[in-house]
N, C-alpha and C positions, 0 to 999 in steps of 0.2 A: 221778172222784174221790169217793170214800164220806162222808160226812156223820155228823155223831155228834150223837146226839140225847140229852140229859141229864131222864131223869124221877125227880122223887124219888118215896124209898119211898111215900109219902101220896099220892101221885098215883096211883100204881101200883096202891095199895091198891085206890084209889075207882074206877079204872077201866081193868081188864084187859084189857078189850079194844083199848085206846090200844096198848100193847104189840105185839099181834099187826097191826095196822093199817100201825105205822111199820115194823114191821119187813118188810112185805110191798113197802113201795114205798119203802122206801131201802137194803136188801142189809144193813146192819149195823147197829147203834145198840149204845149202852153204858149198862149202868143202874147208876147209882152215888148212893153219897152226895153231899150239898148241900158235904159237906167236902172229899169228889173231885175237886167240880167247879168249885170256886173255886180250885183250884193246878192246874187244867189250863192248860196254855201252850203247847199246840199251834198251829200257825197255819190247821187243818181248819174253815169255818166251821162253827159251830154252834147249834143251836136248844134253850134249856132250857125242861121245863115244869115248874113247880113251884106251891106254895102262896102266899099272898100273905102269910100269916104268916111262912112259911120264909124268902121269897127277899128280901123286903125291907130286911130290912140290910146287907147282904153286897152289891147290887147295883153300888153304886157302886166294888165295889173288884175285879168283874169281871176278868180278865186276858185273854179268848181277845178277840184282834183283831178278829173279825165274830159277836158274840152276837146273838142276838132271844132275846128272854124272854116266854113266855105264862103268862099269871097263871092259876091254879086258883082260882074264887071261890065261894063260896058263894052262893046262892039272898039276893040282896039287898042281899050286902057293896057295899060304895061304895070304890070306889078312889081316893086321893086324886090331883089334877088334875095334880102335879107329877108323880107317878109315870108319867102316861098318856101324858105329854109327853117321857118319857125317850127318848133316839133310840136305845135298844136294848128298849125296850117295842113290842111289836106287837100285841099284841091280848088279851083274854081269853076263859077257857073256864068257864062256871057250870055249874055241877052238875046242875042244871035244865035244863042244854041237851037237845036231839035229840044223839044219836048223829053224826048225818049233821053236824050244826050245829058240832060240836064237831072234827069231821074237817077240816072246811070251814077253821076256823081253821088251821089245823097245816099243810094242804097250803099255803096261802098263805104261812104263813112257810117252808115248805120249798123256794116256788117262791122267795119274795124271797132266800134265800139264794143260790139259785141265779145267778140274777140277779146277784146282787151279785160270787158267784166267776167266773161268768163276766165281769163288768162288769171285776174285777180283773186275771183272766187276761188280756181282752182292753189294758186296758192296759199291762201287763209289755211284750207284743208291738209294740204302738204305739213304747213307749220304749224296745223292741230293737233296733225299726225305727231311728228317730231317729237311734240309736249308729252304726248300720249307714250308712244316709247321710250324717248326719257327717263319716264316716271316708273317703268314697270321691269324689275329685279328678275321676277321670276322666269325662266326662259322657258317655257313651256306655255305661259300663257303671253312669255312676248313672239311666239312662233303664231300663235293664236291671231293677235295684234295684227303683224306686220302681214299675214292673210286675207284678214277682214279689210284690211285698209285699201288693200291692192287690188281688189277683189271690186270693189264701190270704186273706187277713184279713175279704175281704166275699166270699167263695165265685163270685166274678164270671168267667164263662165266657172273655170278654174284656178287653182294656183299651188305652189309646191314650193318648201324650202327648204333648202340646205344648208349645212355646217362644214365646213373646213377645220381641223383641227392641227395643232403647231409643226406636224412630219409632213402635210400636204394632202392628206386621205379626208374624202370628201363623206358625209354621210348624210343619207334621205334622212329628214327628221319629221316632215308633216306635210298632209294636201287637204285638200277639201274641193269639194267640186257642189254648186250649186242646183244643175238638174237631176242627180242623181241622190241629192239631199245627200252623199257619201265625205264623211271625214275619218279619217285615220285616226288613231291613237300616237300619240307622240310615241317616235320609234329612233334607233339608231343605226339604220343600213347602210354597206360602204357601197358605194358607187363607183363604177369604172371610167377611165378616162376617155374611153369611148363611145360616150354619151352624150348628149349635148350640155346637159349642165356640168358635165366631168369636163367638156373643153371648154365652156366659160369658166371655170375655176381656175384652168390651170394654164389660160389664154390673159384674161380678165376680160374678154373682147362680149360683149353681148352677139346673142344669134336671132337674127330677126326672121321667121318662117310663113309664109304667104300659107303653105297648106305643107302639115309636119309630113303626111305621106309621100311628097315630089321632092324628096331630097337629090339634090343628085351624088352620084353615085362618087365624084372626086371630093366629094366633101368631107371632111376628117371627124365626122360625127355620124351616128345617128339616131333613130328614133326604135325606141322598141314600143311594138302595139302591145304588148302583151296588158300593160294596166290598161288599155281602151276595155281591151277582150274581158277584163275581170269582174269592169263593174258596166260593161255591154253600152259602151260611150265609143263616140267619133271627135278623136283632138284634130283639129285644122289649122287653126294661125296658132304662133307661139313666140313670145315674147321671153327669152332669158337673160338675163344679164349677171353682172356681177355685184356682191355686198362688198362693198371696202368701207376698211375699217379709217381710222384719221392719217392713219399712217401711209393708206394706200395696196396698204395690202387686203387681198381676197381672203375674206374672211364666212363668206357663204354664197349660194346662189338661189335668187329668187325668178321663179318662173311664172307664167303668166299663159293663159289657155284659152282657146276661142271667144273673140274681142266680140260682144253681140251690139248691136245696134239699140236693143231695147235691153235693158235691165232686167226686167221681171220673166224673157222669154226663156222657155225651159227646152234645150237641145236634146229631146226626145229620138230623133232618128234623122239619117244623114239629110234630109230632106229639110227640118229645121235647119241645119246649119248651113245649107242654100240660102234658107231665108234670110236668117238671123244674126248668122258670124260674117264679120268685115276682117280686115287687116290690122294689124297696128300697125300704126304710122309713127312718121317721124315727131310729132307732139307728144303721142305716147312716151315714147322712147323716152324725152326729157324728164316728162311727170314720172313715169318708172326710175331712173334715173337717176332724181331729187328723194325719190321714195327709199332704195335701195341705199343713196348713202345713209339714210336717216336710219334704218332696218343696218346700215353695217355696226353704225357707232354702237346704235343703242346695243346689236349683237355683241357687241367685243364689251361695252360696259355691264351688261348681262355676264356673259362668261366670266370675268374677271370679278363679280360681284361673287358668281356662283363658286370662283377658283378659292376668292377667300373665305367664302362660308365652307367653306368643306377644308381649308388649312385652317381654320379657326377649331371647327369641330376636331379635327384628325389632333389638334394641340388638347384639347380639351380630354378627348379621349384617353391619348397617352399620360396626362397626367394625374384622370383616375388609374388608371392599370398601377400608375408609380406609387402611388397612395397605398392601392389596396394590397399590392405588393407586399409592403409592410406587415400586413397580414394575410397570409393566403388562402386561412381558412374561410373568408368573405370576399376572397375572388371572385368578380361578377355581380356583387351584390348592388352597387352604384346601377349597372347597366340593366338590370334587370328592374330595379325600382322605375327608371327611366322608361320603359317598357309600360310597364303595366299603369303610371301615369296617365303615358300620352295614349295610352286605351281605354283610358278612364274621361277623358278630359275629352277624347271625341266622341265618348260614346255621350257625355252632356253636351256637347255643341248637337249631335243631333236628335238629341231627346225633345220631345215635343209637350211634356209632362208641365203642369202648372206652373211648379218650382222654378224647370230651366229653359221652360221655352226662350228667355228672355236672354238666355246668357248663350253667345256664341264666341267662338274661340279662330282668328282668322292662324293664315300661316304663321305668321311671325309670334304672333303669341302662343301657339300652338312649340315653336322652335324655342321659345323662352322658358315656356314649362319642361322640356325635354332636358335643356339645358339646364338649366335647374335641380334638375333632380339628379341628374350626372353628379354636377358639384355637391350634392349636399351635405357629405360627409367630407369636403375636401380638406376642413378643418382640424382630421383625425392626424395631419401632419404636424400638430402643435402637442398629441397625444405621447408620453414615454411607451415605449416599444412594447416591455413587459410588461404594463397597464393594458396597453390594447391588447393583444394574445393572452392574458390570462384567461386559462383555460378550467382552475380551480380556485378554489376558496381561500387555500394556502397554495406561494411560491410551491416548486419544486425543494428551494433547498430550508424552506422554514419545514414543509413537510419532514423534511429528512432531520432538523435539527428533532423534530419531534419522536420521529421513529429512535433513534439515539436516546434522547429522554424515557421512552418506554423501557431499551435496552437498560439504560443505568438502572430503572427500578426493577428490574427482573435481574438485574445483578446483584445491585446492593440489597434484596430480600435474598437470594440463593447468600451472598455472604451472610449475611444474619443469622439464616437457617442453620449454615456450616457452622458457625460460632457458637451457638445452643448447644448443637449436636456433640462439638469439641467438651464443649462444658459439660456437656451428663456423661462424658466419659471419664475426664479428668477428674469428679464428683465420684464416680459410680467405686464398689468396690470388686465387682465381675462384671465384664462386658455383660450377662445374661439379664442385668438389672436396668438396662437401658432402652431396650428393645422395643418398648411399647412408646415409652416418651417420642423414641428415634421415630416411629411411624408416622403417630401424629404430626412429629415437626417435618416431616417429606409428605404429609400428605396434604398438608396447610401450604408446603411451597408448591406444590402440583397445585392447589386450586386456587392459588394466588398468580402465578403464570397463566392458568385457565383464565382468570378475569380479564387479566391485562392483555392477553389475544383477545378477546371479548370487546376488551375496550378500543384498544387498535381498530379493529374492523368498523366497532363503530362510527370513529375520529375517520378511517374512507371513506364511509359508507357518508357522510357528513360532509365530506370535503369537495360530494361530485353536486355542482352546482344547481337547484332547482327552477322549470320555468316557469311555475305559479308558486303564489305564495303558500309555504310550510312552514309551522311553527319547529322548533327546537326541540328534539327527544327529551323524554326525561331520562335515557338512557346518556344522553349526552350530560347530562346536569348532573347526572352521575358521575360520569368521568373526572365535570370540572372541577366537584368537589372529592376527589380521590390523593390523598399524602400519600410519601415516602420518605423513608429515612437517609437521607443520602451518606455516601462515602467517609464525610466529613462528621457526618451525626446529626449535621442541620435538616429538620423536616422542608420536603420540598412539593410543589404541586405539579402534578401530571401534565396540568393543560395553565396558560397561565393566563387572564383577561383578554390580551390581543387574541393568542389563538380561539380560546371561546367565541370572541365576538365574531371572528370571521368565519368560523365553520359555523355559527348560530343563525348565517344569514338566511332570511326567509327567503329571499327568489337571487338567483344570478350567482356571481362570482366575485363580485364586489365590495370592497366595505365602503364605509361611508366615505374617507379620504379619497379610495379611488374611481367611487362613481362621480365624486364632482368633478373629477379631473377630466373622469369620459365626457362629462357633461360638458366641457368647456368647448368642444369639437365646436359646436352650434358657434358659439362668440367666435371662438378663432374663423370657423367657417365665411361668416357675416364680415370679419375683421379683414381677411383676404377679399373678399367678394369686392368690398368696397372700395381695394386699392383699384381695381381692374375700369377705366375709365371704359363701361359700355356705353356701346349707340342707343339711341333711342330705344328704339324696339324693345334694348334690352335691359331696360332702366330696371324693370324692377325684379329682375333673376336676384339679387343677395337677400331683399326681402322675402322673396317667399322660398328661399332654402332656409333663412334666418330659424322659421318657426314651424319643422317640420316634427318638432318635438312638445310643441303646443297640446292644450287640449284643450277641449270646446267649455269644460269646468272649470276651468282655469288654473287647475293641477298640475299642466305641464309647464315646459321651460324652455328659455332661462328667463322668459318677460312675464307669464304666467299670463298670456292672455289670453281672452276668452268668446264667446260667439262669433260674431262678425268683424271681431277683431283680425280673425285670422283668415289671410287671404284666400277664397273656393279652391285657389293652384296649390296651396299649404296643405290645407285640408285634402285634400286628392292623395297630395306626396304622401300624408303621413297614415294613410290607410295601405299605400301601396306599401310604403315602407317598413309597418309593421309585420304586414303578410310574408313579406320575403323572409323575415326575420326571422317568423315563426317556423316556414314553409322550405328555407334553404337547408343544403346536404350535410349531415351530422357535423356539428361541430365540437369542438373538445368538451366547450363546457354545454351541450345542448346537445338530445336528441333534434331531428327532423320532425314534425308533424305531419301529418297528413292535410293535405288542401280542407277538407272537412271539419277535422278538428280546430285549424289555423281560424276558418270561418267564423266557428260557433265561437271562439274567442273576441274575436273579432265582433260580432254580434251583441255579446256580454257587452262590452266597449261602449258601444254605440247605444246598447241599452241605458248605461248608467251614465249616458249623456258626456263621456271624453270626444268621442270622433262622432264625425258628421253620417246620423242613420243614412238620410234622405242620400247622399252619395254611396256610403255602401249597400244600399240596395242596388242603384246602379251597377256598383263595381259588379256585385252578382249576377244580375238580371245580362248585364250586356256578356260576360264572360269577359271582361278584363284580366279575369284574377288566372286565365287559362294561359301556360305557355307550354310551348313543345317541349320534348327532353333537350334539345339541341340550347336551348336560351337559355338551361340549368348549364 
């Protein structure tokens, strides 16, 4: 950045060679009137020289943001004390000076300008940083951050950071080193208190090291070569200090590694770092300093962002398990749809395919969809108990009122029998003349008890719930129209409308009463979702658990809406969610399918335009739909 240098004409006058000098060692300078240079309002810092007659009433109303003023004085003048004291006064030039004397001055205020814009630049940077860590939640890529930052700002070869956790146990979390092109993976190593970064933690004292090898020997720290030795590097100067948090306390340690001279020079062999690596100095030390608290806050607002994203989730967690509880036989079944989502939903973030190149899924949305699909049955807590575990077609105890009903009709026909039989005796005039009637009427109550076992089985066989649709036996429409005489003499029916209709169901276990009631899961679901005041990020998890029961024909529920109505996060769930469905470990009222067959269902689906093809082919092609036994 160019520098402007303000002489006035009288300056100039008395000494030309001033002129040719600044201009030789700062590339430009401007020579203007005292009247120029008082309505200058650039923000270029700059150095005026001027007379002490000229320049002294005008001084105070100066405008440029970084002046330094050098008095021109004559052989004797006396400057008065207030003026020397100015903090835009830097020095004077007497007329009577050496040449050299006189240069002397000027370069020093040229340097302290410098100084000062550098001092400035380097701050901007500092509080760019600041913004920059601030801004970023995730701690992994704020390890990343507060690396790169420190790395450019103090021209530091390498750099390593640490974590302090709330007992005092320090742990390596990340380095990177620029000649060796070597960065770590985010990692959690405990480190000993015998180290230098373990005594900066637990000191808070930074260690400043001229050359890490010359420790001496009474020093309560030292250096282990062994990572020099790993990735065949030489560490020399080393800069550690400590991360405090607002509070003061050490909340990590940031280190700093062979300070080079040039930027871009690569510490190849020890010979380099003859050339290359300097000291940090005590300037360093500040800007590190200013950098570390900024890297402590942001640390501790990172952790604490991190502490409540995982007490959020562990809440969230717990109270799916509480939900599913409720029903044990779909234990796992929330987590596992959650699963095979967020495998669905990266495997389109990184599809490169026509469809989805365009649609990418960052973390937080990525953490909305996960969340989401946890929740999406959370509304099953609005569900009645035996509504949701209905396991058949008929209760336990309607079945039983029924088995009982069978029992009356195989009684009141054995009584019937017995009364006939009473009567061709009471009629007959030798037991010998009855004999053949008697057969008949026991061999009619034998194949009337034959039916009604017959019929029995079938009212089972009928009551175990189907996962595709089946029409109704006519062996069953038999049954329903099957009379009895009862006790009483009133004819009665075997099976009575409610029972028919609900063992005639084509698919499930449900009748119509209590599948709207399963259905209401989705509203209550949405209904809950919406009391839950989320952040941003997470505005819109109740909409897309809303309509995981959508279909792309608009056959599904409970909004019945249809193509792009329904959110790509929706659509994902409700493939993931079907397959579980199909694909989870027998349940009362459901075999298991096989991954295969769950597929080709799945397929049909997608065929007849309910669920999104273009994503189940994804879900295939990526293997989303694969989990270990362990996820069962």
């Amino acid at each position: 950045m160019k520098k402007t240098v303000y002489l006035s004409d009288q300056v100039r006058e008395r000494c030309p060679g001033l002129n040719d000098w600044i201009a030789l060692r700062i590339g430009e300078h401007q020579l203007c009137s005292l009247t120029a240079a008082k309505v200058f309002s650039g923000a270029e810092p700059a150095l005026v020289i001027v007379g002490y007659e000229q320049g002294r009433p005008w001084l105070e109303d100066w405008v440029v943001p970084y002046p330094l003023i050098i008095f021109w004085a004559r052989s004797g003048q006396v400057l008065p004390p207030e003026l020397m004291d100015h903090p835009r006064f830097h020095g004077r030039i007497n007329e009577a000076d050496a040449t050299d004397q006189q240069l002397l001055v000027i370069k020093s205020a040229l340097d302290r300008i410098r100084d000062q814009q550098h001092i400035a630049e380097m701050m901007d940077d500092i509080l760019e940083v600041g913004r920059a860590l601030a801004s970023e939640k995730n701690l992994d890529r704020l390890f990343d951050l507060i690396l790169d930052h420190a790395q450019k700002l103090l021209n530091a070869d390498g750099a390593s950071i640490y974590t302090r956790d709330k007992n005092g146990k320090l742990y390596f979390r990340l380095w990177r080193n620029a000649s060796t092109d070597t960065k770590a993976e985010a990692q959690k190593t405990l480190v000993g208190d015998k180290s230098i970064a373990g005594y900066v933690a637990q000191t808070g004292e930074p260690v400043l090291l001229d050359d890490a090898y010359d420790i001496p020997e009474s020093a309560p720290y030292t250096f282990n070569p062994a990572s020099d030795r790993s990735i065949n590097y030489h560490t020399r100067s080393m800069l550690t200090l400590p991360m405090r948090n607002k509070a003061g306390d050490v909340v990590g340690v940031l280190q700093l590694i062979n300070r080079k001279r040039e930027p871009d020079a690569r510490l190849a062999t020890a010979g380099d770092c003859d050339a290359f690596v300097v000291s940090f100095g005590e300037p360093d030390i500040r800007i590190a300093q200013a950098l570390a608290g900024q890297a402590g806050s942001a640390l501790e607002n990172s952790i604490l962002y991190s502490d409540i994203e995982n007490l959020f989730e562990g809440f969230i967690k717990a109270s799916v398990q509480a939900i599913e509880a409720r029903d044990p036989t779909t234990a796992g079944h929330s987590f596992r749809v959650a699963e095979f989502t967020d495998r669905l939903a990266r495997a389109v973030d990184r599809s490169d395919s026509r469809i989805y190149r365009d649609i990418r899924f960052d973390r937080e949305e990525l953490r909305e969809i996960r969340f989401a699909s946890l929740l999406h049955d959370f509304g099953k807590v609005g569900v009645r108990e035996n509504v949701l575990v209905k396991s058949h077609k008929l209760y336990p105890f309607e079945m039983e009122v029924l088995k009982q009903r069978f029992l009356l009709a195989r009684t009141s026909f054995e009584r019937e029998s017995m009364s006939r039989i009473i009567g061709l005796y009471e009629r007959a005039e030798h037991p010998d003349q009855v004999a053949e009637e008697r057969e008949q009427i026991e061999q009619l109550l034998k194949q009337e008890g034959q039916r009604l076992d017959r019929f029995l089985e079938v009212v089972l066989h009928a009551n175990e719930p189907a996962v595709s649709d089946t029409l109704a036996s006519d062996e069953l429409q038999e049954v329903a129209k099957y009379r009895f005489r009862n006790v009483d003499g009133r004819t009665t029916r075997l099976l009575d409308d409610f029972e028919f209709a609900c063992l005639a169901l084509a698919k499930g276990s449900l009748n119509e009463e209590e599948r709207l009631e399963i259905e209401s899961h989705v509203t209550h679901t949405f209904a809950f979702l919406s009391l839950i005041p989320w952040t941003r990020n997470l505005s819109k998890l109740p909409h897309i658990a809303y309509g995981h029961h959508e279909k792309l024909d608009g056959t599904g529920y409970p909004l019945g809406l249809s193509g792009d109505e329904i959110p790509i996060q929706t659509r994902m769930m409700t493939i993931s969610d079907i397959y579980d469905a199909l694909t989870a470990s027998d349940r009362p009222y459901k075999k298991s399918l096989s991954p295969e067959r769950a597929l080709d269902i799945l397929a049909a689906e997608a065929g007849a335009g309910k669920v999104d093809g273009d994503l189940f082919r994804v879900f295939v092609d990526s293997g989303a739909h694969r989990l270990i036994d362990s996820d069962r």
